[in-house]
C-alpha positions in Angstrom: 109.2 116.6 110.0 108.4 115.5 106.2 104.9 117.0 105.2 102.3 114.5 105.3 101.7 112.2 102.2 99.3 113.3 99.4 97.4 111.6 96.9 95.7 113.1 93.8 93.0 111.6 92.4 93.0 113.7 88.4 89.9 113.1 86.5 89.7 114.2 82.2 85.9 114.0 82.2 83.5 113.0 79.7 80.4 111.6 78.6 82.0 107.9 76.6 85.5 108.0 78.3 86.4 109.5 81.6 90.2 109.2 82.3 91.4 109.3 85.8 95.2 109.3 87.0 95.9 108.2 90.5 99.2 110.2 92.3 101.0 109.9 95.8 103.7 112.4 96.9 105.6 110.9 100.0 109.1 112.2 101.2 109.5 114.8 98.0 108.8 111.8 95.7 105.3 111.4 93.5 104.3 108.3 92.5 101.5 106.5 90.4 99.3 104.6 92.1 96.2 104.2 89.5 94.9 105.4 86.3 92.5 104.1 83.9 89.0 104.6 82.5 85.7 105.0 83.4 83.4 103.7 80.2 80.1 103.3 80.5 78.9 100.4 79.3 75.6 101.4 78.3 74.5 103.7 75.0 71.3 104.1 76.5 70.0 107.5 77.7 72.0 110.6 79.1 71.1 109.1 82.5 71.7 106.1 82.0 75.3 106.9 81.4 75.5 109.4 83.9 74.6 107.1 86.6 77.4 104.4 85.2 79.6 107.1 85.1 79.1 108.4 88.8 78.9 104.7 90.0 82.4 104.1 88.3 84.3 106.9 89.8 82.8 106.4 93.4 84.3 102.8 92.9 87.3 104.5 91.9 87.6 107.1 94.8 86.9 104.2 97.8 89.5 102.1 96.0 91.9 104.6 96.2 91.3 106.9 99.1 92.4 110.3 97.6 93.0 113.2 99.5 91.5 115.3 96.9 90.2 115.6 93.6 90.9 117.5 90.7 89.2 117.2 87.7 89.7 120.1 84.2 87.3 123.3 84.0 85.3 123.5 81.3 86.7 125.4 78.2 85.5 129.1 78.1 84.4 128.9 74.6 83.1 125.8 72.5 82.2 125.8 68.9 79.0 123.4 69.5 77.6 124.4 73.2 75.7 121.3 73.1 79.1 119.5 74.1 79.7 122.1 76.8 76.1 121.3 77.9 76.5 117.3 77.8 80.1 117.7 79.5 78.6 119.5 82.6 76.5 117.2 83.3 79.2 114.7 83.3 81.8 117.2 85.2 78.0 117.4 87.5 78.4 113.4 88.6 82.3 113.2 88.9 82.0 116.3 91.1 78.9 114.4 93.6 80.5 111.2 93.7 83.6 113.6 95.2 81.0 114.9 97.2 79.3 111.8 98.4 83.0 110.8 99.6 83.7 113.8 101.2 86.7 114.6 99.2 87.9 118.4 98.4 87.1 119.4 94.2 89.6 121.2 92.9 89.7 122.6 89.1 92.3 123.4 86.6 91.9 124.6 83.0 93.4 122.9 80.3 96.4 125.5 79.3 97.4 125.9 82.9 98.2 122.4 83.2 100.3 122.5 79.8 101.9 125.1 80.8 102.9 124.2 84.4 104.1 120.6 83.0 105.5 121.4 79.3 106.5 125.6 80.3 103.7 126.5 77.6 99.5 126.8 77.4 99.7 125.2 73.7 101.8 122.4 74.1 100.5 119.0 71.7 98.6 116.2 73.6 101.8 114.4 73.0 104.4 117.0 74.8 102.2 116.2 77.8 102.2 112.7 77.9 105.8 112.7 77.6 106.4 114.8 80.8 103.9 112.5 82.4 105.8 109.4 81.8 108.7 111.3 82.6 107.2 112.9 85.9 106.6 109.4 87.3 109.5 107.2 85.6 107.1 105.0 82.8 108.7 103.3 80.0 105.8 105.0 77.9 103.3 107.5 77.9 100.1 106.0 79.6 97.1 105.4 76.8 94.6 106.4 75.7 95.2 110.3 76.3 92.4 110.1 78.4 94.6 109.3 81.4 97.4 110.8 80.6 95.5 114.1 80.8 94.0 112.9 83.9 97.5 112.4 85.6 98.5 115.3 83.9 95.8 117.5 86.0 97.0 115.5 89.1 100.6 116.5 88.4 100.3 120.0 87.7 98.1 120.8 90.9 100.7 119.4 92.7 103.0 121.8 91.0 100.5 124.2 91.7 100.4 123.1 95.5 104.5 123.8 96.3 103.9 127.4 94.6 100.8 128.9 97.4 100.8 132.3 95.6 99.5 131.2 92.7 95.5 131.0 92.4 94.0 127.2 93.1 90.4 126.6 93.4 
């Protein structure tokens, strides 16, 4: 009996552009199913953006009915911490509206999903986005980077997935 189908919902968060990649595995084969951007309209207050951006991925996740969610850990150093700060409060809203939906959160940093798509941790922006629109047969690699990191996340934790000993949380 084939395992059952999965879909990936991969979020890149942040505060002005969120990028999120929609994936489907069914019979051995992965497939895109959605990816664009969450931008919130307004350049109001921290909140105010907040809320557009948690209002925009919830639309997202009941369009798309993901099986889970995986969205990138936050580096372990920054050189301003005020952008670590402002980018856990966005990671905060994408994570609730998961939540809310009762979809599993997973997390991946940044070098471990260069490495399990490209073969190394400091592979360009570019290297990734052309395995990505290799990975699901594109013509080109999907723009802004935004969501091609976002399927990116959702393509390596499946990668991540068919290999059990290795660490997921």
């Amino acid at each position: 009996m084939p395992p059952a189908p999965v879909r990936v919902l991969g979020i890149d968060p942040a505060l002005r552009t969120t990028g999120y990649g929609v994936i489907e595995r069914r019979d051995g084969r992965v497939s895109l199913v959605e990816a664009g951007v969450v931008v919130p309209r307004s350049a109001g207050t921290l909140e105010q953006r907040l809320c557009e951006l948690h209002a925009g991925i919830a639309e997202v996740i009941a369009a798309t009915s993901p099986s889970l969610v995986v969205i990138e850990e936050l580096y372990s150093t920054y050189k301003n911490p005020r952008s670590a700060l402002l980018m856990g409060h966005a990671r905060g809203v994408l994570c609730l509206a998961s939540a809310q939906a009762g979809v599993a959160v997973h997390t991946l940093g940044h070098a471990r999903v260069k490495r399990a798509l490209v073969g190394s941790g400091s592979a360009r922006k570019e290297q990734v986005s052309a395995m990505v629109a290799r990975l699901l047969s594109l013509r080109r690699p999907p723009k802004p980077h935004d969501v091609s990191d976002a399927l990116a996340l959702a393509l390596a934790f499946l990668n991540v997935l068919e290999r059990p000993a290795l660490h997921v949380r």
